[in-house]
C-alpha positions in Angstrom: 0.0 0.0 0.0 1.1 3.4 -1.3 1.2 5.8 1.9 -0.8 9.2 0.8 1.7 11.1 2.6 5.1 11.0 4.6 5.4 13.6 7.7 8.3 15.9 7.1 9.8 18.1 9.7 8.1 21.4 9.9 7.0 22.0 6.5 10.4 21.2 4.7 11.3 17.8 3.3 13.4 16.8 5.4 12.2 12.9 6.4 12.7 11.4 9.7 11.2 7.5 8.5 13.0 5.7 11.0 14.2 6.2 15.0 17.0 4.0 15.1 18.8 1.6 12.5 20.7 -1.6 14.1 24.3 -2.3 11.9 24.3 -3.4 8.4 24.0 -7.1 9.0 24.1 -10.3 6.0 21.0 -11.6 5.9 21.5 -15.3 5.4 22.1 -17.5 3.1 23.0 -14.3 1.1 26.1 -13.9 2.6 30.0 -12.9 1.4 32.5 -14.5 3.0 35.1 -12.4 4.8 37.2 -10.8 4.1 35.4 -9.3 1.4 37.4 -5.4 2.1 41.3 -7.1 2.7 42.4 -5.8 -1.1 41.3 -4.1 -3.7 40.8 -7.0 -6.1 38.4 -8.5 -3.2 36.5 -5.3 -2.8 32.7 -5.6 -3.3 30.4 -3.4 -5.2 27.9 -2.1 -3.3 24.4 -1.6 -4.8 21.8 0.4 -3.1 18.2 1.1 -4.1 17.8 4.4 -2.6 14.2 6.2 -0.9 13.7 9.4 1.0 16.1 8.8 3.8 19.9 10.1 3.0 20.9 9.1 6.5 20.6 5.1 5.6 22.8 5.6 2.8 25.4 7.9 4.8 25.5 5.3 7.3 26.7 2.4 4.9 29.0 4.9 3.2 30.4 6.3 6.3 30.7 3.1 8.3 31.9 0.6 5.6 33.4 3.4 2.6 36.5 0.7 2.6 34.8 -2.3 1.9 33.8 -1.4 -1.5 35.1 -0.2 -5.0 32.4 0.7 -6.6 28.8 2.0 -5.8 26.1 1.6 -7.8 22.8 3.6 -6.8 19.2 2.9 -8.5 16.8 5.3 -7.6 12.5 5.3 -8.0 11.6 6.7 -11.0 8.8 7.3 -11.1 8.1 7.7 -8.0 4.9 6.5 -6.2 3.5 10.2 -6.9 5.2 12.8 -9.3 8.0 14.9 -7.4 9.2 12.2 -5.2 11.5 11.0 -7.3 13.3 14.7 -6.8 13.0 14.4 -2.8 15.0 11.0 -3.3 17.3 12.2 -6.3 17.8 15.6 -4.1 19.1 13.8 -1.0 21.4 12.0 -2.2 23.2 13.7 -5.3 26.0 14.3 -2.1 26.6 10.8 -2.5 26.5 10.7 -6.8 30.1 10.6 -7.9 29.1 8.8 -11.4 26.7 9.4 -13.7 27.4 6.1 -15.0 26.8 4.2 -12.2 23.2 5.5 -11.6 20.4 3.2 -12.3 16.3 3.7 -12.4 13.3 1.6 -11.6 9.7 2.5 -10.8 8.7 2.8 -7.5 5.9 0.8 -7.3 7.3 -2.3 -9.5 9.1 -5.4 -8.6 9.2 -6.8 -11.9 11.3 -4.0 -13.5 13.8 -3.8 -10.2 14.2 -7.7 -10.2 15.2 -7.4 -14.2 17.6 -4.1 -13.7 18.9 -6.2 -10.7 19.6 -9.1 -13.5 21.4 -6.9 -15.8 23.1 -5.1 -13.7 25.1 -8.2 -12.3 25.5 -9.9 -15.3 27.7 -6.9 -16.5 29.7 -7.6 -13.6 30.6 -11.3 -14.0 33.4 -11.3 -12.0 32.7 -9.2 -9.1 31.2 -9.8 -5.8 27.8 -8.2 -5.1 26.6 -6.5 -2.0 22.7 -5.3 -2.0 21.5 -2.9 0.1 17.5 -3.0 -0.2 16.9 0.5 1.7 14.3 1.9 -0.6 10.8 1.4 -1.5 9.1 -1.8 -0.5 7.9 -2.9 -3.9 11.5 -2.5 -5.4 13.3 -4.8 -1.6 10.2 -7.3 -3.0 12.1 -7.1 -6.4 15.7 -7.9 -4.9 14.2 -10.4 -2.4 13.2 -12.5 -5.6 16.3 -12.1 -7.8 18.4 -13.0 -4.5 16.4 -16.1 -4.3 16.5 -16.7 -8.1 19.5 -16.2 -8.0 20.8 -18.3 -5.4 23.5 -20.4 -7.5 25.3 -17.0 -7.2 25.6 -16.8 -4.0 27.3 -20.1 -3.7 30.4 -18.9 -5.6 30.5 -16.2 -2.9 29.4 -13.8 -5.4 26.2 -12.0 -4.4 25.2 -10.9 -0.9 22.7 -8.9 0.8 22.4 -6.3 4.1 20.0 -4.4 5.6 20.4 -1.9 8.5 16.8 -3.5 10.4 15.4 0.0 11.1 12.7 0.7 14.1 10.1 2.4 12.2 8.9 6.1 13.7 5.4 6.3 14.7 3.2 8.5 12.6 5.7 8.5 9.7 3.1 8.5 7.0 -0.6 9.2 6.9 -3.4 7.6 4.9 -3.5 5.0 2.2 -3.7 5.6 -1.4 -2.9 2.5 -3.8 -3.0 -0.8 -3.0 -0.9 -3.2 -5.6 -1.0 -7.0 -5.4 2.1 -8.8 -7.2 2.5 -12.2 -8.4 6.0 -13.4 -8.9 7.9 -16.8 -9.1 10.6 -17.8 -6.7 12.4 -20.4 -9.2 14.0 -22.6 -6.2 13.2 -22.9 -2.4 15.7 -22.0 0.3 
């Protein structure tokens, strides 16, 4: 469900979505083996599909900016409703070093992220993979299903996944406005 409206501080955009975030942890079986940071040819790349909060992002930067080589950042376009993409887009660019590396998928579709998500690695064949679902929920559904589809990967210690496990702030949206109901295929069981 599509919230109808986040709560910003005081009439700016500034979003506080979360109270406290826990430390990027694996979330298993989608796990690299360490070291993954020891040299540069061991380095992950880092890709992160990015929402309204800059400070989730910051965090991995800040706390892990070693432990990758390359970051790769897909953002929600279109957004859920027109302009959000720019909130997102706008708190970030701080963080934009390469146009190149900059990647889009709507909002509000799995289907799209899971097949971006696809290309994406198969243009790295040789690298390992970290994916940092901290964007919308329909785009983490996305990831969730090429991680499982993709699972063969992860056994050559190729493709990982973390996630910060935030505690969500009371009263961080209000109403409801579209409801979407996806059907996907998981190709393999865990």
């Amino acid at each position: 469900a599509e919230p109808e409206k986040y709560t910003t501080k005081k009439d700016n955009e500034e979003y506080e979505l979360s109270e406290e975030y826990s430390n990027h942890k694996y979330i298993k079986p989608f796990v690299l083996p360490m070291p993954h940071d020891s040299t540069l040819n061991n380095k992950a790349t880092l890709i992160s599909l990015l929402g309204f909060e800059e400070k989730k992002l910051g965090r991995v930067i800040n706390d892990d900016e070693n432990k990758y080589d390359k970051f790769i950042s897909i953002f929600p376009i279109p957004g859920f409703k027109i302009g959000w993409e720019n909130i997102s887009l706008s708190k970030h660019h701080i963080f934009l070093e390469n146009k190149e590396d900059i990647y889009y998928t709507p909002a509000d579709n799995p289907y799209d992220t899971y097949k971006l998500l696809n290309k994406i690695t198969k243009n790295l064949p040789e690298k390992r993979i970290i994916i940092m679902p901290i964007g919308t929920k329909p785009c983490t559904i996305g990831t969730v299903v090429f991680l499982i589809n993709n699972k063969e990967n992860n056994k050559q210690s190729r493709i990982a996944t973390k996630y910060d496990f935030p505690t969500k702030k009371e009263g961080r949206s209000s109403g409801i406005d579209k409801i979407y109901e996806y059907i996907l295929e998981i190709k393999e069981s865990l």
